[in-house]
N, C-alpha and C positions, 0 to 999 in steps of 0.2 A: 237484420238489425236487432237489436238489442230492445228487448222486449219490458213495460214494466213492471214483470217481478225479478230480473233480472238486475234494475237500477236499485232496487231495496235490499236484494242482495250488496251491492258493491256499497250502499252505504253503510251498512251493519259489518263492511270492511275497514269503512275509513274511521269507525268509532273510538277505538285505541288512539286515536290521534286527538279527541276532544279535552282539552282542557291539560295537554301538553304541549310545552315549549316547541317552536319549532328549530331544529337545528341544519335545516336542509330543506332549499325549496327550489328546483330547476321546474322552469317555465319557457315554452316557445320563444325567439327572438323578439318578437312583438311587446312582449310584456317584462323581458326583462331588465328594463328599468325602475320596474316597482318590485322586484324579486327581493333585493338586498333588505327592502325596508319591511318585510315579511317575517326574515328571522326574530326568532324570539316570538315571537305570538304566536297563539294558541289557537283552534280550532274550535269555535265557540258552539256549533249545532251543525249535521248536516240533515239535509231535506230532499227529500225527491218531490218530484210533480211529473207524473207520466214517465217520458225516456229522459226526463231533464234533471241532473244531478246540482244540488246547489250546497257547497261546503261553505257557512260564512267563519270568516276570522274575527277574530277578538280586535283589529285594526277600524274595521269597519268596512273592509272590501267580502265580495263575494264570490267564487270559483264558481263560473258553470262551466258544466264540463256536458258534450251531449257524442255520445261511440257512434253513430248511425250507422256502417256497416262492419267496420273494423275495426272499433274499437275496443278496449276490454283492461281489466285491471289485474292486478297483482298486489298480497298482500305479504307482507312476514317482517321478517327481524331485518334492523337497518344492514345496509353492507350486501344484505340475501344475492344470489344470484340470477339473473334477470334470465327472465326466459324471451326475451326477445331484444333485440341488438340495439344497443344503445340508443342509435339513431330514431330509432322508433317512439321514444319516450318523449309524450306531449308533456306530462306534469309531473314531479317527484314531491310527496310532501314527507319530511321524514323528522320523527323525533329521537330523544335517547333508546326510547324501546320498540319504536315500530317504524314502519314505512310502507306507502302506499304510492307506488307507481302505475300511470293512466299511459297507456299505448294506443297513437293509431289516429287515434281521435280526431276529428278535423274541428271538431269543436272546444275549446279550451279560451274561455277568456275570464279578466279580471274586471269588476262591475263594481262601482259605487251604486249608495241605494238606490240615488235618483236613475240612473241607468240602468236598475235591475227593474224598478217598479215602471220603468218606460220602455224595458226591451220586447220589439216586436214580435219577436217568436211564442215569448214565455207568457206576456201579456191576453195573447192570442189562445192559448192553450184553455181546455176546457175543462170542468173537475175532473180531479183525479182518483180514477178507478181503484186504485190501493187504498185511497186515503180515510182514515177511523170517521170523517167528517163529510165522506163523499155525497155531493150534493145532488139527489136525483131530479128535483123540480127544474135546478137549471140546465141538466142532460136534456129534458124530456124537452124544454123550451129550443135550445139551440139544436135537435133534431129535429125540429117543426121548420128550422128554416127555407130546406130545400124538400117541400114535400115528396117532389117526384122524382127523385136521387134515390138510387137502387140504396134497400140496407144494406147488402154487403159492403157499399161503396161510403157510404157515410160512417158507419159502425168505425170504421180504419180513422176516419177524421179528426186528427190530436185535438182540432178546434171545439168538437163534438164532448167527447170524453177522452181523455189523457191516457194512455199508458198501453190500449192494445192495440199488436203489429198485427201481421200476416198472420200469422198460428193461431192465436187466440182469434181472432176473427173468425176463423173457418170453425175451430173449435166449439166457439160460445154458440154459436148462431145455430150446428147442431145439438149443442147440447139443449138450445132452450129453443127448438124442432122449429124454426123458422126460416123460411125460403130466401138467400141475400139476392134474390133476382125481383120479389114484391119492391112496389113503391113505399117509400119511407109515411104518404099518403096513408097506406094502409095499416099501419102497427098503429095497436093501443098500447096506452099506456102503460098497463098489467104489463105487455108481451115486451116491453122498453125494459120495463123494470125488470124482467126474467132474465132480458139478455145480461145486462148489470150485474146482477146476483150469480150465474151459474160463471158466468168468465170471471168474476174478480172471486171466487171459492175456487179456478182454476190457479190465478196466477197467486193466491197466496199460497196456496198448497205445493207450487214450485218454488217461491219463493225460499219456503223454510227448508227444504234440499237444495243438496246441489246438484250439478251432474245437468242434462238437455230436459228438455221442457217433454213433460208425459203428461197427456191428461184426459190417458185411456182408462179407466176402470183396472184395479187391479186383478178382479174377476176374468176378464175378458183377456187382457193382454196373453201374447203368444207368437212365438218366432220375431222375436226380436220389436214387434208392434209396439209406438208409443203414444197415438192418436188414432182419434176414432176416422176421420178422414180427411185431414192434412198429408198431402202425397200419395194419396191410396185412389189416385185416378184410375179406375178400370177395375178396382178389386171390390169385393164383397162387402157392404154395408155388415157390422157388426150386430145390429140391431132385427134390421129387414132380409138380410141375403142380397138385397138389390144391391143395383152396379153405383158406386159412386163417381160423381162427375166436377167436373171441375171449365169453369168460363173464369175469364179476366175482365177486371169493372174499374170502372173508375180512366181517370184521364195518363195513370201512370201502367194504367192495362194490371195492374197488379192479382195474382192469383188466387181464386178463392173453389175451394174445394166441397164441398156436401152430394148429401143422399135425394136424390128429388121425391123417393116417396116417403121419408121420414121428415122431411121440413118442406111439406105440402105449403 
């Protein structure tokens, strides 16, 4: 799943589209009866929140768009040649000089404000870890909820904080030497705030490349290595020599990877 520095990428894609005509907009079945009335407006702002992409238009509707496993975008000159088959294409939005096509996606709908400001998912969603405004009081509050919920298993929770998947979980939690098998009970505040700080200096630092998510030391890396123990079940802690291990948390079993004697 598409991770959130990933969606701050694909929106610094759709920017060439802001406050250009649009000349081209193919939409899902579902929506396009509001397609036709789209041409000609302009791309007023796009925003991320977590994995959740929101392009609003100059009309007053809003595009969310959210990839969860197969989703992914494409950017270049209109007409460009698609690297995946037609059929595949949830959204095309395309001006005189650019184009942005969304493949895959099972998520792609059009929203009035009252609909965006009461959509369940997005409503639900917690600050967002990217964001220049990211709110740590009310991270700190809504992981107080379920005290005795493993970190690793809450740390994942969009409703918690916005924007980290799988990778950056296993990531953060070593980087900021904390064990995702403690009760949420036991982390202070300091060590909430740590997690915060070392994972969103990872996803911005991928953000501004492209290419797969590294957020190994460039000191360290070697043989191909691009994390410090995400899939590195049974191999060498980079740190300690120790074996890194890896349990599944949470209700979706989901995998989470660390050192057990560096995140004591």
């Amino acid at each position: 799943m598409a991770e959130g520095h990933a969606i701050v990428r694909w929106a610094r894609g759709l920017e060439p589209l802001v406050g250009r005509a649009l000349t081209r907009v193919d939409v899902p079945r579902r929506w396009k009866g509001l397609a036709s009335g789209l041409l000609g407006q302009h791309v007023s702002v796009v925003k991320t929140h977590g994995k959740h992409l929101l392009v609003e238009l100059s009309g007053g509707l809003t595009i969310h768009c959210h990839a969860m496993m197969y989703g992914s975008w494409q950017f270049g000159r209109p007409e460009m040649e698609l690297r995946k088959p037609e059929e595949r294409v949830r959204l095309r939005l395309r001006s005189e000089s650019h184009e942005a096509v969304f493949f895959n996606g099972p998520i792609m709908e059009l929203l009035t404000s009252a609909e965006l400001a009461s959509h369940p998912r997005i409503s639900a969603l917690g600050p967002d870890l990217m964001a220049a405004d990211f709110d740590a009081d009310e991270a700190w509050r809504r992981l107080q909820r379920e005290p005795n919920r493993a970190l690793g298993d809450a740390v994942l929770d969009q409703r918690i904080v916005a924007g980290i998947g799988n990778i950056y979980k296993s990531e953060g939690l070593f980087c900021a030497s904390l064990d995702p098998r403690r009760a949420v009970s036991t982390v202070t505040r300091e060590q909430a705030d740590r997690i915060w700080a070392v994972t969103s200096r990872m996803m911005w630092a991928d953000a501004r490349r492209s290419g797969p998510i590294v957020t190994l030391d460039l000191a360290v890396q070697r043989n191909g290595d691009r994390h410090w123990v995400y899939r590195r079940r049974g191999h060498r802690c980079f740190r300690c020599s120790g074996p890194i291990d890896m349990l599944r948390q949470g209700e979706l079993k989901r995998t989470t990877y660390f050192c057990a004697d560096c995140q004591r």
